[in-house]
Structure formats: C-alpha cells, structure tokens
N, C-alpha and C positions, 0 to 999 in steps of 0.2 A: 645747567640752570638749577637755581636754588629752590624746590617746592616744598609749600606745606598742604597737609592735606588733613582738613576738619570731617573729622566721622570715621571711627575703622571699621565702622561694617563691610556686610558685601563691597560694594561699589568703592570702597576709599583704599580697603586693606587691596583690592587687585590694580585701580589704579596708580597706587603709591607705589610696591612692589614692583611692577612692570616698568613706569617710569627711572623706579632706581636702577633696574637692568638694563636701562638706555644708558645710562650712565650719569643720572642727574642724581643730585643731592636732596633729599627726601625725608622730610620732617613730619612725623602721625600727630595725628592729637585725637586725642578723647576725653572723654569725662570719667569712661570706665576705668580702674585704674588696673583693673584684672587684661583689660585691652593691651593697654601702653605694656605692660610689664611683659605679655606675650610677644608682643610685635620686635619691642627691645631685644631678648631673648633668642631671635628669627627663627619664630611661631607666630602662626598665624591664627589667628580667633576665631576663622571660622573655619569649615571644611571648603576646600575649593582642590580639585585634584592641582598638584603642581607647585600649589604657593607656599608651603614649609620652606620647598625646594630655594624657590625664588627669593625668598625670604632669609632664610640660612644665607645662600650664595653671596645677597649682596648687602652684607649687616654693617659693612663700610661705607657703605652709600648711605645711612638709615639710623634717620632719631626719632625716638617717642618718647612725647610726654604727654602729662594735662597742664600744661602752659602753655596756651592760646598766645598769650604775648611775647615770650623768648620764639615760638615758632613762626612767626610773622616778621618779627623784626628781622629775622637771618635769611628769610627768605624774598626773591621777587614774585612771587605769582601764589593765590593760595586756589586752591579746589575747595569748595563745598559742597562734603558728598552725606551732609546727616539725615536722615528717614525724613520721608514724609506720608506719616502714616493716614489711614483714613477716617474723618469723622460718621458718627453713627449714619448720615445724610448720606454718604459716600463723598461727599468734597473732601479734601486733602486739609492736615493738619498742618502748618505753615508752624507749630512753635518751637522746633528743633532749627527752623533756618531764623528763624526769628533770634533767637538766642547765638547762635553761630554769626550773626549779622551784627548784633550789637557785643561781641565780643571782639570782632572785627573792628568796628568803628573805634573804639578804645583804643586799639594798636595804632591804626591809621591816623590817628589825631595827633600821634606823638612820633611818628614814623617824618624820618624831612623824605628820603626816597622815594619815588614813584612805586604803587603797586598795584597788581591786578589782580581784582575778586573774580574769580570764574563758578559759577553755579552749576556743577555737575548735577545732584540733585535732581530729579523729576520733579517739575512745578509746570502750572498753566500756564498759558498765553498771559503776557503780563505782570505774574511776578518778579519777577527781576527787573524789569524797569519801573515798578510798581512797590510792591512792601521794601522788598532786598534794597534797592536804591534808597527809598526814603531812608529807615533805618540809617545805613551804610553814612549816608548824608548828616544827618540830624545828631549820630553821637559822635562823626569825626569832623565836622565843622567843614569837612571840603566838599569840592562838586566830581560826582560822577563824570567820568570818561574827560575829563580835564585835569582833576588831581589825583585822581586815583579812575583806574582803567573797569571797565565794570563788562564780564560777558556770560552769554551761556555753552556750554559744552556738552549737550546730553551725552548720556552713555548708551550704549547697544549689547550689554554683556549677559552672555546667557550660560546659568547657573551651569555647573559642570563641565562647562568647555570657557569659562571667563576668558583663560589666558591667549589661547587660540585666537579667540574674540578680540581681543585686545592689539596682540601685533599683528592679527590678519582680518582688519576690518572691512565689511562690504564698502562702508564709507564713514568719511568724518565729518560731524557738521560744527559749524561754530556761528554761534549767532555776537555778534561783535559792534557796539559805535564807535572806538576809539582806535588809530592805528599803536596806542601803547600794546594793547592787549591784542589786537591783529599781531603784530609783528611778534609778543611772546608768546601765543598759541603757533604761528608759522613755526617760529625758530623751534620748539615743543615736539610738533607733527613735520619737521621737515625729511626724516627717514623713513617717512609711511607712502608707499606706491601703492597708493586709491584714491577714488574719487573722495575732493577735496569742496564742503559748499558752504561756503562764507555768506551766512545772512541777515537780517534783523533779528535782534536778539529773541523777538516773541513770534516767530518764524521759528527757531531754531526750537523753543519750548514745545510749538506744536506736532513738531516733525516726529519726536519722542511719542507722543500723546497719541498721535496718528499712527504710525506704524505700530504700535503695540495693541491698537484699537482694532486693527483690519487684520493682524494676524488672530487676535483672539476670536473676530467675526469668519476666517476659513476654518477655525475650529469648529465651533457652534454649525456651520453650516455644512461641516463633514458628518456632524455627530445628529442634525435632523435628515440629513441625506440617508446616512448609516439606519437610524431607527425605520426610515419605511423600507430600505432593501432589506432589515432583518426581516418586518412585514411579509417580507415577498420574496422569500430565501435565496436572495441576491447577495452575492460578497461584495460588500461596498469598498473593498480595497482593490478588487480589479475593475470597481466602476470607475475609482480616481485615477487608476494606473492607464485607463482612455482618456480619463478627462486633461489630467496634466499633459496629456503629449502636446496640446495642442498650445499652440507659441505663444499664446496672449495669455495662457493660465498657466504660473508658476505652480508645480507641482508638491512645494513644502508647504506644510501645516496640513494637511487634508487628509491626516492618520485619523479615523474615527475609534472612537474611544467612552472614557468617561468625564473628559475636559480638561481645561486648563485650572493649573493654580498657581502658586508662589506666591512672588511681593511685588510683581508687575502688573498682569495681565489684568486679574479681577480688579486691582485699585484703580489702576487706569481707565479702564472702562467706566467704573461708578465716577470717576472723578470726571469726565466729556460728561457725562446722561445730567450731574448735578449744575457742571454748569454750561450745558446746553438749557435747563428748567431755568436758572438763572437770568439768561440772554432771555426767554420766552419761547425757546426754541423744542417741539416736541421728540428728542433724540428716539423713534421707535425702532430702526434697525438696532441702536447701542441697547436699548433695552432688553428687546427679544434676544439678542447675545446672551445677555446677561441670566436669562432665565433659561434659554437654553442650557447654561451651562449649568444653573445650578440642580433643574430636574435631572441633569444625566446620570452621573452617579447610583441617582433609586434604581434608574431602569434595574439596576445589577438587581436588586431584592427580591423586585417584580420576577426576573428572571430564575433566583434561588429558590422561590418558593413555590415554582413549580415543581422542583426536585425534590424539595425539603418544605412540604405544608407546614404551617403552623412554628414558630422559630421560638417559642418560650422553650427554655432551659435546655437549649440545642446551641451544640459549642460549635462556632464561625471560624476557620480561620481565614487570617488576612495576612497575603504575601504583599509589603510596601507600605511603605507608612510617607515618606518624605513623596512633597510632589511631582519630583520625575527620579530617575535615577542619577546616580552620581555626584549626592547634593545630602546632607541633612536638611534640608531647609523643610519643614513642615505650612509654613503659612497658606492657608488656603487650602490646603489637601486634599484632594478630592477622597481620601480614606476619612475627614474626619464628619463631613456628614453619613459616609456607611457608618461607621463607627455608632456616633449620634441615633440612628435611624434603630439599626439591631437592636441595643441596649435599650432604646422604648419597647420593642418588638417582642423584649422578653428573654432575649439571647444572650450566651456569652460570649467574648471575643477572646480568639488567640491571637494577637499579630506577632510578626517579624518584617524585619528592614534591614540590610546591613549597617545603616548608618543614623538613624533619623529616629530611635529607639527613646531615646534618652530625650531628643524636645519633644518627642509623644507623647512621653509619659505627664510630664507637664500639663498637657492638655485632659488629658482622660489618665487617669492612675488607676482605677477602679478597673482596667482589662487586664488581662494575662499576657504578659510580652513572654516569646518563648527563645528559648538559647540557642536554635536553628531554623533555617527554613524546613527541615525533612519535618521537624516537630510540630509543625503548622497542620501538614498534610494529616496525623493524626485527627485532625477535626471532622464533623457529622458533614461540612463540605468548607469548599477553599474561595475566596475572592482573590484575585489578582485584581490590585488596583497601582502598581508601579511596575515599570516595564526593566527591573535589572539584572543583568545579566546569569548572576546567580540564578535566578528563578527557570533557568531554560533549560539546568542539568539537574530538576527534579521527578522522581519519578510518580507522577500525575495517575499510574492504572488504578482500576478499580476506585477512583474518588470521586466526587460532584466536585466540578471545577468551573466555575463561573469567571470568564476573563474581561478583564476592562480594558488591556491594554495586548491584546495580540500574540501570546506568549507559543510559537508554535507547539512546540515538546507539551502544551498542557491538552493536546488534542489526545495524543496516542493513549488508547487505553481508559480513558476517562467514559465520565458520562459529561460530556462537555455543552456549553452554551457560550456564545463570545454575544459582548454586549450589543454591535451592529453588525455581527457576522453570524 
C-alpha cells in the first residue's frame, strides 16, 4: 500500500519507518526541511533506539518531502501524526491538525481517487468528526466517509522501546464509519496477531486519552503510597511486589519514584481535567494525579537538605536529564523542576545524561553539563532523577546520593536516601 505520513516527529518518523519494513510504500512529509533532508538520507530526526537502522535498511521503500500535495496524490491512505501540544489551560492545541487538515483538503479536491484521512495524532473525543471533518469537508468540496474515508488510529508507542511497540502491540484499535477506510486499515494491520477493536471513531479517541490517564493515575498512587511507607520505613517496592500478585491488579506502573513525564502522560491528563471543567464535570481523582505528580520531584530537596543544610553556592549534581531513559526527549522532565527549585535555592547544578544533554541545554544554559557521569559524583551530593543504565556502574562510596529512581549500586557505601524507600 501507498502511505503518506504528515508530521515526522516521534509518532510519524516510527510509524512511517516500521510500515516501510512491512513492505509498503511510504511518503514523510514536513515542513521542517532539516526533517525531510534526514529522513531522505535514512536518518532519523529524532533519537529512537533501532530507527537509523530501520530507516537506512528500507530507504527503497521511502520518500520525503515538504510537498503535502505530490505526497497525497501518490498515495491511498495518509496518517496524521503532527503535535498537538498543550494550551496554557491544559486543553490541547488543535493548530498543527488544523493546518495538516486544510492542506489535506487542497489535495483531496483535486484528487478523482478515493482516499483515507486516518488521525493518528492524540485528539479528544470528538475532534475528528468534529474540527478534522468540517475542515477536511469545506476546503475539499466532498463528504466524509463517502467521498473521501475519514478515521482514527491512536497510537500506543512508548518512547525507547517504540519499535518493539509497534510490531508487538498489546492491541490495535481503530475508530472507523466507512468500510473504505475499514477495509485499508484491515488490509494495513492484517499481519498483526493481537487483539484487534474496530470502533466509533470518538470511542477510539478516548481509549488513547483513558489509558494514558489510568496509567499516569498508578503512578501518582505508587508515588503517595511510597511517601507514607518512606514515613514508616517501609520499602514500598516489596509492598507493590504483594500487591501486584494478586490477579485483579496488574503489576506495571507501580514503580514509586519521582513521576511521570514526556509528551503524553502530563498533556493527557491536563487535556481530560480541562475538558471534564468544560462538560461541567468536577475531574478530582485527574486532578490530585496531577498534583501528585508535580509535588514529587521536591520530595528529593526535602530529602538533600537533610544531608546538605542550606544549598546556596553548594554544587548539586544531577545524574538524567531526559524523562526516562533511553530517549532524549526532555519534555516534562521531572529533572527540570529540580533543576528550577536548586537554582532559586542558591545552588549550582552539574548534570549529566547520556543522551538528552543538548535539548537541556535549551531549557536551562546557565548549569554546568559535565563530560561524564564519574564527574557528577565530584558534587557536595548527587540526584538520580533517570533510571540509565550507565548510572548502576558508578562508584557511589563516600557520597550524599539522593535517589528518584531506584538505582541499586547508589546504595553501597553512600550516605543514601531513596525518595519512597
């Protein structure tokens, strides 16, 4: 099958790729032009372990350009996978699909073939039969899901293991009215052995919106668990390793820590709490989420300056900068509120990352990034706020080592605090 695929961020550059190693025909588009010229190249723009690989391997399968309209017309089906980042409210900003919609319609008006808009993109309940239709409608003079096929596809892909994600999915869902678009999403996913759920398309939106909601809520509810068994010098990792046994409570997400971040979990959430207020509806489990997650993090400070009184012109270091490992991706970080907190506090910061160095800097220029992790340890004491692997063959004795994320090896020899252990 012929795709195009609008946006090469995360979500487009893994979907694109991975489709072309099915063996379909696979057309990027962006506006970026630093994008296209990468993807062309087979390079991939962002960090994703595997997709240089994937990328290189199948550069026969694989066009990029910034022409919306040669990418449309050669192909039958396109993905729309461009941001949809968060307004200051926490609602979602709709004007990258806005824009990707009405660039669509252009094509489609002058297209005689049948084709299908599929919305990979994270949107509410609603937009896509909603803004993305009207649009879609109004600059191509046709009607959804009769002259052109209209549906949604959320994605399920998690940063650092995408590809895994991708051909070994828990499940697929497709929210679909038209058997145009049924039948090219079937024929699409038809070498995928998993559960397969074909639904209304603002059914499919939510499913994305919800599971990302409930996993972010067993974090938050690991991480106030975690704070009263640190209370009560309880290791709240053998209290979860009871609790998961038991069959009705999946044992994943219940790692207590310093929380979640990225470009999912925190938008997702604010984006239900904004329009739950919208509906009239009081979201207060989504909200307490929310706040849970953001006081977590301090706990670590609370916890430093027990060891370390007083933090002016006392050098921090920070092992992790991106929000989990195996990812540059810094969005949401739970290093950048310690970050933020310290440098009020009067403190200086060393960090290190393997990977995530360079979009920190971006954010905060004014710390000292240093050229190792050993050189971290040099600091008056150490945060661990990313759990990578590098960090477990450090030698930790004699240091103040405050852990956010579990790192055993920072036990040995330290003067140690772990943030719910």
């Amino acid at each position: 099958m012929r795709i195009s695929i609008l946006g090469c961020g995360y979500v487009g550059a893994v979907t694109g790729a991975c489709f072309a190693e099915l063996g379909h025909e696979v057309f990027f588009v962006d506006v970026d032009p630093a994008k296209v010229e990468a993807i062309g190249s087979g390079v991939s723009p962002i960090f994703e372990p595997g997709l240089n690989e994937l990328l290189a391997k199948n550069r026969t399968q694989i066009s990029a350009t910034t022409d919306t309209h040669q990418a449309i017309q050669e192909t039958e089906i396109t993905f729309v996978c461009v941001g949809t980042p968060s307004n200051n409210d926490g609602s979602i900003d709709l004007a990258y699909i806005q824009s990707a919609c009405r660039d669509i319609g252009h094509v489609l008006k002058q297209k005689d073939e049948k084709h299908s808009v599929v919305i990979k993109s994270t949107v509410l309940p609603g937009t896509t039969e909603g803004i993305v239709r009207q649009i879609l409608e109004k600059v191509s003079g046709k009607t959804a899901h009769v002259e052109f096929g209209l549906a949604s596809n959320p994605e399920f892909l998690r940063e650092g293991s995408a590809l895994s994600d991708f051909f070994s999915p828990d499940r697929i869902v497709i929210g679909v009215a038209d058997d145009y678009s049924r039948q090219a999403l079937d024929t699409l996913y038809s070498s995928f052995d998993c559960p397969k759920l074909c639904t209304a398309i603002p059914v499919a939106e939510m499913i994305k919106y919800v599971s990302n909601a409930f996993l972010a809520t067993k974090i938050s509810f690991a991480n106030e668990i975690g704070n009263i068994c640190k209370k009560m010098g309880i290791d709240t990792a053998e209290v979860f390793a009871g609790v998961g046994m038991d069959h009705r409570i999946n044992p994943a997400f219940f790692q207590s820590g310093i929380g979640f971040g990225g470009s999912c979990f925190p938008k997702d959430v604010h984006a239900l709490i904004a329009k739950a207020e919208e509906l009239g509806v009081d979201a207060r489990i989504l909200k307490d989420v929310s706040r849970v997650n953001d006081e977590q993090p301090l706990k670590l400070l609370d916890l430093l300056e027990k060891h370390v009184p007083g933090l002016e012109k006392k050098k921090i270091g920070l092992l992790g900068l991106a929000f989990k490992p195996n990812t540059d991706d810094v969005r949401d970080s739970r290093a950048g509120p310690l970050v933020k907190e310290l440098l009020q506090r009067g403190a200086t910061v060393l960090a290190y990352d393997p990977m995530a160095m360079g979009n920190f800097r971006k954010l905060y220029p004014q710390i000292e990034y240093a050229s190792s992790a050993d050189s971290v340890l040099e600091a008056d004491a150490v945060i661990i706020a990313t759990e990578w692997k590098d960090f477990e063959g450090l030698d930790y004795r004699n240091k103040i080592v405050i852990d956010g994320r579990r790192i055993e090896r920072a036990r040995e020899g330290s003067t140690y605090e772990g943030v719910c252990w």
